[in-house]
VEXROPA-81330 format. One record per residue (C-alpha): residue in one letter; x, y, z; residue number from 1. Coordinates in steps of 0.1 Angstrom, whole numbers. Each point is the difference from the previous one (the first is absolute). Last residue first. Layout:
VEXROPA-81330
<r rest="A" c1="X" c2="Y" c3="Z" nr="NUM"/>
...
***
This chain:
VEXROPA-81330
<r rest="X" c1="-481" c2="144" c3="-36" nr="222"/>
<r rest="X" c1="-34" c2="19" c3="5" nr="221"/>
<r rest="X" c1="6" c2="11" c3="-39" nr="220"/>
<r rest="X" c1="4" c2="-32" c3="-12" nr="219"/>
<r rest="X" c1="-31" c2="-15" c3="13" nr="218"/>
<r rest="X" c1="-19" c2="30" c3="-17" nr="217"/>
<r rest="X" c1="22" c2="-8" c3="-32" nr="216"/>
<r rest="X" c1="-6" c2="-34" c3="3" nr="215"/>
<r rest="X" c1="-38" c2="3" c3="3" nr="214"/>
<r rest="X" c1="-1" c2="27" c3="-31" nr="213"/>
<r rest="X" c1="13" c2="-24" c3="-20" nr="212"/>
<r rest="X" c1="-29" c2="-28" c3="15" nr="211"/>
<r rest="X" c1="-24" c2="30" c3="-7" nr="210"/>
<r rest="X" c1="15" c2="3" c3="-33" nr="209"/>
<r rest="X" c1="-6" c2="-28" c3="-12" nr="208"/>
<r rest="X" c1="-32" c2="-6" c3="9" nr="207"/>
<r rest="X" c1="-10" c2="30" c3="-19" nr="206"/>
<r rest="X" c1="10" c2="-9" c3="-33" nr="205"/>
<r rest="X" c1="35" c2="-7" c3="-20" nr="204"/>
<r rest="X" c1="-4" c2="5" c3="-32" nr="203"/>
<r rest="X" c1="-5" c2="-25" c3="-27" nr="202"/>
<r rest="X" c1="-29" c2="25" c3="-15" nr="201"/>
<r rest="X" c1="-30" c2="-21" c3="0" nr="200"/>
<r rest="X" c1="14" c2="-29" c3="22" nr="199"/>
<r rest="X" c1="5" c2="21" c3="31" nr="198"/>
<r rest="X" c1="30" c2="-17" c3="18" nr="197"/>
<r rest="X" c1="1" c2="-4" c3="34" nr="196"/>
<r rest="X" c1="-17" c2="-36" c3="1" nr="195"/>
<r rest="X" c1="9" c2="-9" c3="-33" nr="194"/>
<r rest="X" c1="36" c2="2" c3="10" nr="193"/>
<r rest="X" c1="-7" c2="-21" c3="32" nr="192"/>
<r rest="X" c1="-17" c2="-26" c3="-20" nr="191"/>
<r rest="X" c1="23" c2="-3" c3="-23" nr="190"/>
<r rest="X" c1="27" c2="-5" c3="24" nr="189"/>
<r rest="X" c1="-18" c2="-28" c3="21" nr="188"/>
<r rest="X" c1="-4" c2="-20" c3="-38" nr="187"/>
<r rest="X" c1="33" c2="3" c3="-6" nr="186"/>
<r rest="X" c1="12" c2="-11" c3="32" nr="185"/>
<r rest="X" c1="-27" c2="-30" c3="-2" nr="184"/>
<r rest="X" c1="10" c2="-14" c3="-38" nr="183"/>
<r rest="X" c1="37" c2="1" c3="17" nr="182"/>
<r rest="X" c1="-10" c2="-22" c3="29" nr="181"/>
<r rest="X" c1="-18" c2="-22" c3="-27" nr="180"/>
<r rest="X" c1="29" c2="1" c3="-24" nr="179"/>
<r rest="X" c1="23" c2="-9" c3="31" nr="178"/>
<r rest="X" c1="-21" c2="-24" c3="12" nr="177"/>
<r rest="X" c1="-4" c2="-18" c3="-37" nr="176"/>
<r rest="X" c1="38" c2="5" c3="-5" nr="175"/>
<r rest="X" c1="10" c2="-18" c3="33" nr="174"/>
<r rest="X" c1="-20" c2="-32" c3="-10" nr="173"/>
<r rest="X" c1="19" c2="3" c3="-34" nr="172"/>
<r rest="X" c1="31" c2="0" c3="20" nr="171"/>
<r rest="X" c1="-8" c2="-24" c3="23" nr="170"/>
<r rest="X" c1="-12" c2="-24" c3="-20" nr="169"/>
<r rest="X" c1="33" c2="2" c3="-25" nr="168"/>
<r rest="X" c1="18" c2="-7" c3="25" nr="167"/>
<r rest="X" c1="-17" c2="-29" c3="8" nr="166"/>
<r rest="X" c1="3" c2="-12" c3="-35" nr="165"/>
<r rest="X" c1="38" c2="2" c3="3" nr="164"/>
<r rest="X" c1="18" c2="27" c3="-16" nr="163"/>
<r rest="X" c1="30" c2="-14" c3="-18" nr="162"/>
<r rest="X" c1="37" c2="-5" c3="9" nr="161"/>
<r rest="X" c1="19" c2="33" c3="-14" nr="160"/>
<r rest="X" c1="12" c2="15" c3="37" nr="159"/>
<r rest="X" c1="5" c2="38" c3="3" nr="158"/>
<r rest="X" c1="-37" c2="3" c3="11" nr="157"/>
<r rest="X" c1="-29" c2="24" c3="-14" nr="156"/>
<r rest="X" c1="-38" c2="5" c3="5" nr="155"/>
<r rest="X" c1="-18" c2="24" c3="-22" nr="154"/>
<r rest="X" c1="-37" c2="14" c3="10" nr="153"/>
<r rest="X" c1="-15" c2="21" c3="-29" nr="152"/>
<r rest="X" c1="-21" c2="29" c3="-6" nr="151"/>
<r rest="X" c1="-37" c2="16" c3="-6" nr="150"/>
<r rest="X" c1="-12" c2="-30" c3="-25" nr="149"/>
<r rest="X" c1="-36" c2="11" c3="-8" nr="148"/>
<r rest="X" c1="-22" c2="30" c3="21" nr="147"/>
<r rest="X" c1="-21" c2="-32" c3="15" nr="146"/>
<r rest="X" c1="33" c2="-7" c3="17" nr="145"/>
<r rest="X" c1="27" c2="-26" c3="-18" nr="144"/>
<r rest="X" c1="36" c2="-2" c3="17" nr="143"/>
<r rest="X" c1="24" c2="-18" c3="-22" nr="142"/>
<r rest="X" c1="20" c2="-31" c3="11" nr="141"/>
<r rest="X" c1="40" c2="-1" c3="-3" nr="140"/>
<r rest="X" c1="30" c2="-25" c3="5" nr="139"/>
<r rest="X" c1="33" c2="11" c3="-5" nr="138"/>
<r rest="X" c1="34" c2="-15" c3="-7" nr="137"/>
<r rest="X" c1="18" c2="30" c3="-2" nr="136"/>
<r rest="X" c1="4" c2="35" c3="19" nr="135"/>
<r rest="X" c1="19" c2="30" c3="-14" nr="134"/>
<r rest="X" c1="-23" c2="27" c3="18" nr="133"/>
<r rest="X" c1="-9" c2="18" c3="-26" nr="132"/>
<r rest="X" c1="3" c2="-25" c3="-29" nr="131"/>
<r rest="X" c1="-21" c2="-29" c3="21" nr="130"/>
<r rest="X" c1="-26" c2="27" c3="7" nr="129"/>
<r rest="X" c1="-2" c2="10" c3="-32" nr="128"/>
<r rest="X" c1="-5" c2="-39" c3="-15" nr="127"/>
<r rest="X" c1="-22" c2="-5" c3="28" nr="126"/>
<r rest="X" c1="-23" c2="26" c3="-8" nr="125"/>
<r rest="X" c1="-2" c2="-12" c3="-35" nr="124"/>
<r rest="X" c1="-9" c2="-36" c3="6" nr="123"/>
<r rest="X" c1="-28" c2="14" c3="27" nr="122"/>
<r rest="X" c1="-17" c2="16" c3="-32" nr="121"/>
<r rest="X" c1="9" c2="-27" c3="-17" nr="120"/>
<r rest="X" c1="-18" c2="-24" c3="25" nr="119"/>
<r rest="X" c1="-33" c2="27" c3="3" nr="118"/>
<r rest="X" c1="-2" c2="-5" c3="-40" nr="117"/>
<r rest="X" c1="0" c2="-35" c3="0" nr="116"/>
<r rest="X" c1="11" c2="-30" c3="22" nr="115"/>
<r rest="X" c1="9" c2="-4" c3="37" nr="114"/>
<r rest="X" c1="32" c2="1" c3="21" nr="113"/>
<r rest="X" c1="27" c2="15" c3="-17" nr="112"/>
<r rest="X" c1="38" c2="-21" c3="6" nr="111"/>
<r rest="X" c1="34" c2="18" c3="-12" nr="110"/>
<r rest="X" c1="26" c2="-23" c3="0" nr="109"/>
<r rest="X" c1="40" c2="16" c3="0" nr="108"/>
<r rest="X" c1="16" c2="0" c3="-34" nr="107"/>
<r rest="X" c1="27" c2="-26" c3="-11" nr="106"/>
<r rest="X" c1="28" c2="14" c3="-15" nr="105"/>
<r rest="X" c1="6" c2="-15" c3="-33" nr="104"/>
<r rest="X" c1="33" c2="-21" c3="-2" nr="103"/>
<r rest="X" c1="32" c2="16" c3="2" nr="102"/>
<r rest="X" c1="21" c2="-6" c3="-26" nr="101"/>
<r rest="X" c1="0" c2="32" c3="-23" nr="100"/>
<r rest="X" c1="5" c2="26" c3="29" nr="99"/>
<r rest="X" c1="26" c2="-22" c3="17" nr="98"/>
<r rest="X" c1="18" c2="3" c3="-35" nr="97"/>
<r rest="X" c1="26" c2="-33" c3="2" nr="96"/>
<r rest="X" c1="37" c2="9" c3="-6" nr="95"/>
<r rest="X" c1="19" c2="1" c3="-32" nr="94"/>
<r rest="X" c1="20" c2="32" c3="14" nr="93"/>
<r rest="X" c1="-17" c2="16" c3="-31" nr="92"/>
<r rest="X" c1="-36" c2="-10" c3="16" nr="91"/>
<r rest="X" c1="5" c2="9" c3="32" nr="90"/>
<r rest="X" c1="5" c2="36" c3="-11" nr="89"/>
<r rest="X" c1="-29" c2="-1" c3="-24" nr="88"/>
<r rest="X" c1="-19" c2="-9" c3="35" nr="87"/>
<r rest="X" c1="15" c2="27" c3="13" nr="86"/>
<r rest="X" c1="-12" c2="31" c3="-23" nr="85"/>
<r rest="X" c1="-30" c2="-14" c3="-4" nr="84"/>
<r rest="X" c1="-7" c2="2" c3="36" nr="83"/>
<r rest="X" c1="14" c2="33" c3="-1" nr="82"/>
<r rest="X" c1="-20" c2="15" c3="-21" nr="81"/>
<r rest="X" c1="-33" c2="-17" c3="19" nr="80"/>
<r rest="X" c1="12" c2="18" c3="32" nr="79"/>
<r rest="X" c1="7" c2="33" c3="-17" nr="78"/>
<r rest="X" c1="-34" c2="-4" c3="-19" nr="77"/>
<r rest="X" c1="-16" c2="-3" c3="32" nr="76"/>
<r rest="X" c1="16" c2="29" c3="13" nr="75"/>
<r rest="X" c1="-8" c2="21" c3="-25" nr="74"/>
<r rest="X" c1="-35" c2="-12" c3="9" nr="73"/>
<r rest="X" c1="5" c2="12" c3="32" nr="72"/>
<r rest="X" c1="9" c2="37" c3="-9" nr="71"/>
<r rest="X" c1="-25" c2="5" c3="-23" nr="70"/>
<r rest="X" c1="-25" c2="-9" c3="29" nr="69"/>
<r rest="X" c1="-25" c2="-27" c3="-4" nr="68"/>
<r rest="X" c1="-35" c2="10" c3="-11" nr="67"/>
<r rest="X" c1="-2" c2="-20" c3="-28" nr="66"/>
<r rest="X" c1="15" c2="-32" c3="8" nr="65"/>
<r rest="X" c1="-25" c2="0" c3="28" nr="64"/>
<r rest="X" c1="-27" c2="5" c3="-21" nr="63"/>
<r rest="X" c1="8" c2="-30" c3="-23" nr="62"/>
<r rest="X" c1="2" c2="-25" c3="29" nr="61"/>
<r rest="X" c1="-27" c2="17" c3="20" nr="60"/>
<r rest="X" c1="-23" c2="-13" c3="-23" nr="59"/>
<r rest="X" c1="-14" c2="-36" c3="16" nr="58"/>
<r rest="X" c1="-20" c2="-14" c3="-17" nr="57"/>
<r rest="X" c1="-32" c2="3" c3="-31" nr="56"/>
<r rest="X" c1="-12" c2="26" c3="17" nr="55"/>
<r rest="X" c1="-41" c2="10" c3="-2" nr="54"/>
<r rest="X" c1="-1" c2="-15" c3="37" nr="53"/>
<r rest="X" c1="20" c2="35" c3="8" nr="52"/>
<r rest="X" c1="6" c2="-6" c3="33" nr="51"/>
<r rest="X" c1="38" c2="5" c3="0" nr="50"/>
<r rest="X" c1="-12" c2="34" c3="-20" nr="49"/>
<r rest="X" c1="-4" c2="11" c3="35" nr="48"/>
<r rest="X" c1="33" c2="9" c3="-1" nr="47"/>
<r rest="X" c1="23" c2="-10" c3="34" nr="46"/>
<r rest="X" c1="5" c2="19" c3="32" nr="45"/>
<r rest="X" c1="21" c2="-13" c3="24" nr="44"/>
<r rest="X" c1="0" c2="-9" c3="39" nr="43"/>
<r rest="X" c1="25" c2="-22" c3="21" nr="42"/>
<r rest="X" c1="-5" c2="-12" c3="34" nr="41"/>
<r rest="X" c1="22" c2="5" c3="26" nr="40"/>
<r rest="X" c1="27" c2="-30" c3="5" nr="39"/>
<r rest="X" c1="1" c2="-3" c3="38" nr="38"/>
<r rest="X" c1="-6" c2="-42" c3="-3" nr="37"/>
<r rest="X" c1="9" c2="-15" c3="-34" nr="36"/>
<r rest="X" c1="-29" c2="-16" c3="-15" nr="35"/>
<r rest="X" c1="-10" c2="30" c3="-23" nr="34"/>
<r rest="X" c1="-28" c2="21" c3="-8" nr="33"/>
<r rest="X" c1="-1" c2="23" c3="-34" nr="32"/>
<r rest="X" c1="-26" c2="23" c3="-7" nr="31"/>
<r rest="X" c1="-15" c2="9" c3="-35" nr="30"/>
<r rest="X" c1="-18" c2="31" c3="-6" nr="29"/>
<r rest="X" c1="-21" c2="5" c3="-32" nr="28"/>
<r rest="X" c1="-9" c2="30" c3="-8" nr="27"/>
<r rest="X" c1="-30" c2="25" c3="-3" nr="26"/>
<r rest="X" c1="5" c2="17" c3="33" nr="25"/>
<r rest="X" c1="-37" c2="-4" c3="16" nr="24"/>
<r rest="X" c1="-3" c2="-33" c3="-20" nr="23"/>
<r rest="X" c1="32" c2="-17" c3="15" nr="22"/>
<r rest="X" c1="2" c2="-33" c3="-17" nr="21"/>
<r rest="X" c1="18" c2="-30" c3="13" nr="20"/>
<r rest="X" c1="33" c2="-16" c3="-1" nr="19"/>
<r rest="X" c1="9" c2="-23" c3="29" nr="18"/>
<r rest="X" c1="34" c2="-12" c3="5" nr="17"/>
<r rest="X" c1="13" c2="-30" c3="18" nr="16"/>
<r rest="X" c1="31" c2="-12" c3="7" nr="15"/>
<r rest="X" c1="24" c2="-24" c3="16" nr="14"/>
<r rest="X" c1="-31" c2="-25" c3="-10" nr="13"/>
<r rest="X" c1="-3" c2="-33" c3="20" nr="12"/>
<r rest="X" c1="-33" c2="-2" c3="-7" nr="11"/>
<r rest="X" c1="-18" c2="1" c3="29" nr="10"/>
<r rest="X" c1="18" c2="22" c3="21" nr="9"/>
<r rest="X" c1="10" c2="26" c3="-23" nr="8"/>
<r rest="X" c1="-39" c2="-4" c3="-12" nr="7"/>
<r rest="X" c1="-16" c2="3" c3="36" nr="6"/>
<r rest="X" c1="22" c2="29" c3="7" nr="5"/>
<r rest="X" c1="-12" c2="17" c3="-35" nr="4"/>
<r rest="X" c1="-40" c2="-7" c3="8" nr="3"/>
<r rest="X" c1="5" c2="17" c3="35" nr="2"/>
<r rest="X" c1="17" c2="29" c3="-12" nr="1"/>
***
């Protein structure tokens, strides 16, 4: 929480979302923070394909075509119909196709801090995260643990000027804590599972369930 107040401040961003991996659960949860005061934060769940380094980008463009309702990609074809439709319309009137004029549309900038495999990997992330939560001109740095890249940090802002280098400080600054504080949480939960866990059998052994048995006793007095 600190790390995220430090960026909204420091940057300038109107958002920030931080994507990282949830071993216990086997996904990849992605939280969104934003400038504007009483706004509760926002949580998905994304594919942790997102961190497959293997990828050549991102490929929720294809998926997401593929699991669209029936429905909505009637719609689409509606809405494309009927552009058609109306420009041909213009066009027998002897008046200018909007469509056909219009210069190309100029896409917002997405920024990755770094290079190789751990910069696709936060490439891809941001990619999702900019679908979901319709944000552009984003600026990303991966977060990198012993276990490999383990999520990303994106920072967004309506605004198209470009990220200044201290900007770009702080954020890959706030990736190294947050990898590190990250790297400690995962670290603090695998020693508690291997703690109460025998490792022959995966089972749960007997200091388990004396702390079960605690709550239950504590329980019962309640």
């Amino acid at each position: 929480g600190a790390i995220v107040d430090d960026l909204i401040e420091g940057t300038g961003a109107d958002h920030v979302v931080v994507a990282r991996r949830r071993p216990e659960r086997g996904l990849l949860e992605a939280t969104l923070v934003t400038r504007r005061a009483g706004v509760p934060n926002s949580n998905t769940v994304l594919s942790l394909g997102d961190l497959d380094l293997d990828a050549k980008g991102p490929s929720r463009p294809a998926e997401a075509a593929a699991v669209r309702p029936e429905a909505e990609l009637a719609m689409a074809g509606t809405g494309a119909r009927f552009v058609r439709w109306l420009g041909e319309l213009l066009q027998d009137f002897g008046l200018p196709n909007p469509g056909r004029t219009r210069g190309p549309v100029a896409t917002p900038r997405a920024e990755v801090l770094g290079t190789g495999s751990a910069a696709r990997a936060a490439e891809r992330i941001a990619e999702r995260v900019r679908e979901v939560y319709g944000l552009s001109h984003t600026l990303a740095a991966p977060l990198r643990t012993d276990m490999g890249v383990v999520g990303a940090i994106v920072v967004s802002r309506r605004d198209r000027e470009a990220w200044d280098v201290p900007a770009r400080r702080l954020l890959e600054g706030a990736a190294v804590e947050a990898a590190a504080a990250l790297a400690r949480a995962y670290s603090f939960r695998e020693a508690k599972a291997n703690a109460s866990t025998d490792p022959l059998t995966g089972l749960p052994n007997r200091r388990y369930f004396d702390e079960f048995c605690g709550l239950l006793a504590r329980r019962r007095r309640a």
